[in-house]
C-alpha positions in Angstrom: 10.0 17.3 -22.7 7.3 18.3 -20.1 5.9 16.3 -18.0 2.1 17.1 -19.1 3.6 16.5 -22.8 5.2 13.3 -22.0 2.2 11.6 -19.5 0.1 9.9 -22.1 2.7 8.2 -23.5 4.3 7.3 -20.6 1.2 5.7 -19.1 0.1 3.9 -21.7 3.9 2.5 -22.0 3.6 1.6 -18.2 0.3 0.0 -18.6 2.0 -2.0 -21.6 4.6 -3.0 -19.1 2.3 -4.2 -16.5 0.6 -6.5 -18.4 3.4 -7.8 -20.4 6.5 -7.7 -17.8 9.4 -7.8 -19.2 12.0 -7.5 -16.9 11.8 -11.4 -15.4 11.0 -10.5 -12.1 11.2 -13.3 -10.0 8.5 -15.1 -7.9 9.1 -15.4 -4.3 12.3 -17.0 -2.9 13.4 -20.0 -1.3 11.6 -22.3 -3.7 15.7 -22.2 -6.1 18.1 -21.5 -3.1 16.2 -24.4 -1.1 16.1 -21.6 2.3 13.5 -21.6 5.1 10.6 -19.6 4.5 10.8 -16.6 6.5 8.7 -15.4 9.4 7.7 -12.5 7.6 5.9 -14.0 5.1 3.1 -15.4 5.2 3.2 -17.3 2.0 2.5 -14.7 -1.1 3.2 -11.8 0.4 6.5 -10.4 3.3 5.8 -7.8 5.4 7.6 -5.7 7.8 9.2 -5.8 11.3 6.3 -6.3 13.7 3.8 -6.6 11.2 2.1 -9.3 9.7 0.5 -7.1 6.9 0.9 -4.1 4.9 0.3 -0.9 6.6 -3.2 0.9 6.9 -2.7 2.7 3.1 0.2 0.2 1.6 -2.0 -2.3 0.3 -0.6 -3.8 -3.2 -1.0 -2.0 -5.5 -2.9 1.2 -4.3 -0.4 3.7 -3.1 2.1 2.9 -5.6 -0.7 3.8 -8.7 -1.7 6.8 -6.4 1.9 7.8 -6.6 2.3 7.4 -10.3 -1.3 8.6 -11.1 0.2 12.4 -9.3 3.6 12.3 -10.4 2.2 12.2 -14.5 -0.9 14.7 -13.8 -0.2 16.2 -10.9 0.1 20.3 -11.0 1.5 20.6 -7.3 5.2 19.3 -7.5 8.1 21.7 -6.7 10.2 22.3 -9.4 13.7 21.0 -9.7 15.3 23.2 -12.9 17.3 21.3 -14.8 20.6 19.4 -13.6 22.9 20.4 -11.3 26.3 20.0 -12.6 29.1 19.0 -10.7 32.7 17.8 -11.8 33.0 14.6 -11.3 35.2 12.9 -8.2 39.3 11.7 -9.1 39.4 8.3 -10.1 39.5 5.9 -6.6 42.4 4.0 -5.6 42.1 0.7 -6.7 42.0 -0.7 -3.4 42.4 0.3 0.4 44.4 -1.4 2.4 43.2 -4.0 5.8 41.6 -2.0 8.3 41.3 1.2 6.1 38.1 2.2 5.3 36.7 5.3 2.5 33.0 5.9 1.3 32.4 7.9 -1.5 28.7 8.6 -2.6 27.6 8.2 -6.0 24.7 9.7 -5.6 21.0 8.2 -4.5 21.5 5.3 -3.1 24.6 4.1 -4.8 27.8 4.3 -2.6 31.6 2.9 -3.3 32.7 1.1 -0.1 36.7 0.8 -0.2 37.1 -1.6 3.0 39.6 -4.2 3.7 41.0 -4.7 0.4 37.9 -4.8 -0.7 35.6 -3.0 -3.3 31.5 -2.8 -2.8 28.7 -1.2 -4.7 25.4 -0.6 -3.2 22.2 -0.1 -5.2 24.0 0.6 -8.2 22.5 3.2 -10.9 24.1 5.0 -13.5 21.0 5.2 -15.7 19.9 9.0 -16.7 16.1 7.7 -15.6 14.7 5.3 -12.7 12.0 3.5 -15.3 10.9 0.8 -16.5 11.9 2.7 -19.8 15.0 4.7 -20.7 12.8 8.1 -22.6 10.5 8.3 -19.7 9.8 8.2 -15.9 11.5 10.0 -13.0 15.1 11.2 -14.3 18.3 12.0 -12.8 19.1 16.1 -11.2 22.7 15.5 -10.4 24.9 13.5 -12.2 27.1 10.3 -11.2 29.5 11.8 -8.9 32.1 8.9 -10.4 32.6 8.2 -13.7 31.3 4.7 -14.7 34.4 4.1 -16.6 36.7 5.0 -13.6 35.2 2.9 -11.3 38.0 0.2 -9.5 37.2 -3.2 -9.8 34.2 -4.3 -8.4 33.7 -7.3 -6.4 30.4 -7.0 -4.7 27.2 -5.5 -5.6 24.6 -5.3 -2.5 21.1 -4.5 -3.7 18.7 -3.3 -1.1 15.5 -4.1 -3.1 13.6 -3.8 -6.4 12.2 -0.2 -6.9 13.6 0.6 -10.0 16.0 3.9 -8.3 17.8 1.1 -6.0 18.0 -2.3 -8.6 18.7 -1.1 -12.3 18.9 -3.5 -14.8 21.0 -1.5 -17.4 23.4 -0.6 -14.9 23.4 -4.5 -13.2 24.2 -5.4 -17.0 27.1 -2.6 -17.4 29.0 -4.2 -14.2 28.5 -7.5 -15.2 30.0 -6.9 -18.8 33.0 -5.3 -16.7 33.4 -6.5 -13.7 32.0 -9.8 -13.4 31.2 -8.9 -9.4 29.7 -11.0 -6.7 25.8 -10.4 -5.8 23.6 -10.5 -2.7 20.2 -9.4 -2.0 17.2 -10.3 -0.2 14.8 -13.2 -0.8 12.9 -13.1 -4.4 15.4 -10.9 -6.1 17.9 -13.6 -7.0 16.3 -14.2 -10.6 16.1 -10.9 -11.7 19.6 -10.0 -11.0 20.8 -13.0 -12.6 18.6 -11.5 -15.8 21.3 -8.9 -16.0 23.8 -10.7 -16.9 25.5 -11.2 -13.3 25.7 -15.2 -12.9 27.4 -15.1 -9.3 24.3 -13.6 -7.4 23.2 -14.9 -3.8 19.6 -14.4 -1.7 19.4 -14.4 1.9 16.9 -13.1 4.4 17.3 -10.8 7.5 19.9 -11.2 9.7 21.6 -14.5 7.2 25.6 -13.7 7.2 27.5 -14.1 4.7 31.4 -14.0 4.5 32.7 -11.8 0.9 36.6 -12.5 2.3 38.6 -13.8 4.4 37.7 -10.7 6.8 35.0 -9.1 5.9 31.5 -10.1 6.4 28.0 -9.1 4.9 24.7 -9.5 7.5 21.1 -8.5 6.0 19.1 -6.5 8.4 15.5 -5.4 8.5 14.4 -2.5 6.8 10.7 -0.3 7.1 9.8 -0.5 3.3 7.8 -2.6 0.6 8.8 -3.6 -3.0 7.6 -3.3 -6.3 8.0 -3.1 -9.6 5.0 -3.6 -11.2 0.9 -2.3 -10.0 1.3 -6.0 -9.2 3.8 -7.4 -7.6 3.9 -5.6 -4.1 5.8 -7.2 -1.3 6.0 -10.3 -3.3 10.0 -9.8 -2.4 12.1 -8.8 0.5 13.7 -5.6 1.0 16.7 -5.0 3.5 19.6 -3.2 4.8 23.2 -4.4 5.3 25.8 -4.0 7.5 29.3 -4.9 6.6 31.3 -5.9 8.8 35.4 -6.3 8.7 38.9 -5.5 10.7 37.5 -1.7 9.3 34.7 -2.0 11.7 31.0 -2.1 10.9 29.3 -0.4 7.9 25.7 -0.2 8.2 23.8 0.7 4.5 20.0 1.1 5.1 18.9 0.9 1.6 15.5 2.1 1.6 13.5 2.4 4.9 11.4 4.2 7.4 12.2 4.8 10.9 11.4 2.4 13.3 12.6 0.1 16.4 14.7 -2.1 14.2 17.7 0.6 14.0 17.5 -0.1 18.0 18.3 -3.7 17.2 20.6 -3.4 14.6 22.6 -1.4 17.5 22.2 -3.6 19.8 23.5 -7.0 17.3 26.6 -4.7 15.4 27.7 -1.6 18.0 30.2 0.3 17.8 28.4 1.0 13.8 31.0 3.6 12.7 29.7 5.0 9.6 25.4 4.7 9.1 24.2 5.9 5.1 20.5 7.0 6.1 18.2 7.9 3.4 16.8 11.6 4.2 14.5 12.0 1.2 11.3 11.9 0.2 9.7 13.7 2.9 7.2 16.1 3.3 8.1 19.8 3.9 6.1 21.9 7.5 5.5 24.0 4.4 3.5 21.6 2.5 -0.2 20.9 3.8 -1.5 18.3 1.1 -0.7 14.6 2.4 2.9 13.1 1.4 2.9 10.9 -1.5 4.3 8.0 0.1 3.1 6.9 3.5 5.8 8.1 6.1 6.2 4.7 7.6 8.4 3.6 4.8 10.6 6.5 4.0 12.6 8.7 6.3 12.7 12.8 6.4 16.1 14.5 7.9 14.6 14.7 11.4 13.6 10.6 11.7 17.1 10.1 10.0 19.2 12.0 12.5 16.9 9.9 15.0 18.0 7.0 13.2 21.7 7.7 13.5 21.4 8.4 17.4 19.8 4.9 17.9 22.2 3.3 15.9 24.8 5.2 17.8 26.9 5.5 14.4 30.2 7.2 15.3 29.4 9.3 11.9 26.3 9.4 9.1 26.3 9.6 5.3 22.9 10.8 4.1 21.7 9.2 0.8 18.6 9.3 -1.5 18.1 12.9 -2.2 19.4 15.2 -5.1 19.0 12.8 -7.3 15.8 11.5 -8.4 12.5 14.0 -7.9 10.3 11.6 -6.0 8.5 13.6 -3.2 6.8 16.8 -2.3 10.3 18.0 -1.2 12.0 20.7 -3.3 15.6 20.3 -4.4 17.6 21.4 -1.1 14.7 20.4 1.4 16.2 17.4 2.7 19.8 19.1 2.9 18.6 22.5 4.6 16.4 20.8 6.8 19.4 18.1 8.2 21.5 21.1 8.9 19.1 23.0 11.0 17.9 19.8 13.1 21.7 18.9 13.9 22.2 21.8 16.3 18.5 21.3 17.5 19.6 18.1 18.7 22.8 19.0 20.0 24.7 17.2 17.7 28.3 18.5 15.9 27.4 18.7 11.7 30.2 16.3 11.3 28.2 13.8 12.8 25.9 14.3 10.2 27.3 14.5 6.6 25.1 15.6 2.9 28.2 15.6 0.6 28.7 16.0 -2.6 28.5 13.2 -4.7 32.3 11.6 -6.0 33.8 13.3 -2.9 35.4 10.7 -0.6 35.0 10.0 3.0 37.8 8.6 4.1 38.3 7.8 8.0 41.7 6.7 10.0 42.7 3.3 10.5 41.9 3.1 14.3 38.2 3.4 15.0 37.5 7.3 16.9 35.6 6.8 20.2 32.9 9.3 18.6 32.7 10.9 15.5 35.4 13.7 15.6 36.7 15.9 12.9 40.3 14.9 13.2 40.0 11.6 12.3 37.7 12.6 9.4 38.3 14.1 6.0 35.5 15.3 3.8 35.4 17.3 0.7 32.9 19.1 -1.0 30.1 19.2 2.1 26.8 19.9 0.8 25.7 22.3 3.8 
């Protein structure tokens, strides 16, 4: 159904929501895992890296109703026709070997990180809709690039925070029921995870380590973003990034974030990062004059992403968050034909920089390159 068919309902379903959450989300940390309280928050509310409140235009509450008030009435959205049908990707191996490493993106944000014998999700969704509710809300453009059922075993789920495009309950539930996997995610989110059904699940705060294996460890780094999922609830938990870290080398996953100096410490704590997944959607187009729906301190465009990768100094980059989910003034290959035009610009090779298709896999060699260099690479299905 259209969108101007399908508003009403859905708002008065939303407004339903908000005043009768269903979903369990969970108060602030600390007070069930017994951890410090963090400094950054100052004691209802976290905030983000050299800031001790929300942005000018991010109070709680106002920009996420402005968002949803223009995504259900709003005449001015591009159109994204349909969904765009790819084949899914071959089953993965079951596991990679030590010092192996292969990435294969889902689409979104999810990724499959084969690493050092192990197997790790990140912001897991499978759902056809990022919603509250399954008949309504922003839904998917581009199908799972792996089939739910062929996934390996999973043994750790990282979420990044708790928009509803990055922590899915149905989908939480579906691994659960499966896989019985390990979780960790930021301060505040512990509760609601655990409401899917996964009983194993872990908080920490920015820049806490924890060790998955024997080898491989997981470190939660600061990300530019807020959280949500209510009108209500706005920074009431953390959001992060994580960087994985084994004999493979170090995986950096950014989750959801804008640009700012903390991809200059995150270098600075983890190089040599060898592969970076930097969200490059939403943004707002030169083409587009009205201002973006969502402030541009808390969500990165292709150009602050390829900024991104050069102060991370990743050997290589993954982009994530586009194609998917419609939730920006970008049209459907925006994000993808702007990131090829700004590689050159900046005198970088566009295998430095990859959009691919989701289910392909990315595998790299067993010895780490000195720089990101097509020989030790093999990529299928570039979306360039």
């Amino acid at each position: 159904m259209k969108r101007s068919v399908i508003a009403w309902i859905f708002f008065l379903a939303l407004a339903q929501l908000l005043l009768f959450p269903a979903d369990g989300s969970a108060p602030v940390a600390s007070a069930e895992t017994g951890q410090r309280i963090s400094d950054h928050f100052d004691g209802s509310h976290y905030f983000n890296p050299g800031t001790s409140h929300p942005p000018p235009g991010q109070e709680p509450g106002r920009s996420r109703a402005s968002w949803i008030w223009r995504y259900l009435f709003g005449n001015d959205w591009p159109e994204w026709s349909g969904v765009k049908k790819v084949a899914p990707g071959p089953p993965p191996p079951v596991r990679v070997s030590k010092g192996d490493l292969s990435v294969i993106p889902i689409g979104h944000s999810t990724f499959l990180i084969q690493m050092d014998g192990l197997n790790i999700l990140t912001d897991p969704i499978w759902s056809e809709r990022s919603s509250p509710v399954s008949w309504a809300g922003p839904k998917r453009h581009r199908d799972p690039g792996i089939r739910f059922e062929e996934l390996p075993p999973i043994d750790v789920v990282l979420v990044s925070h708790n928009h509803y495009d990055h922590l899915d309950l149905p989908t939480l539930s579906r691994l659960a029921e499966k896989h019985s996997p390990r979780a960790i995610v930021p301060l505040g989110n512990l509760a609601l995870v655990r409401g899917a059904g996964i009983s194993d699940v872990e908080e920490y705060d920015w820049w806490q380590s924890v060790r998955i294996s024997p080898d491989v460890v997981v470190t939660l780094v600061p990300a530019q973003h807020f959280s949500s999922r209510t009108l209500w609830d706005r920074n009431e938990t953390l959001w992060c990034g994580f960087v994985v870290s084994g004999p493979a080398g170090n995986v950096f996953f950014a989750g959801d974030t804008g640009y700012g100096p903390h991809f200059g410490e995150i270098a600075r704590r983890f190089s040599p990062i060898r592969v970076a997944l930097l969200p490059i959607s939403p943004f707002r187009p030169k083409r587009v004059q009205e201002p973006s729906p969502f402030s541009p301190s808390v969500h990165m465009g292709p150009a602050e992403a390829v900024q991104a990768h050069l102060d991370l100094g990743a050997q290589l980059s993954i982009a994530s968050h586009f194609q998917v989910f419609q939730l920006g003034m970008d049209g459907f290959d925006d994000a993808v034909n702007e990131l090829s035009a700004i590689l050159p610009e900046r005198n970088l090779h566009s295998d430095t920089f990859l959009a691919p298709l989701p289910g392909r896999a990315i595998m790299l060699t067993r010895r780490p390159p000195e720089a990101a260099d097509p020989q030790h690479l093999e990529t299928y299905g570039l979306n360039r």
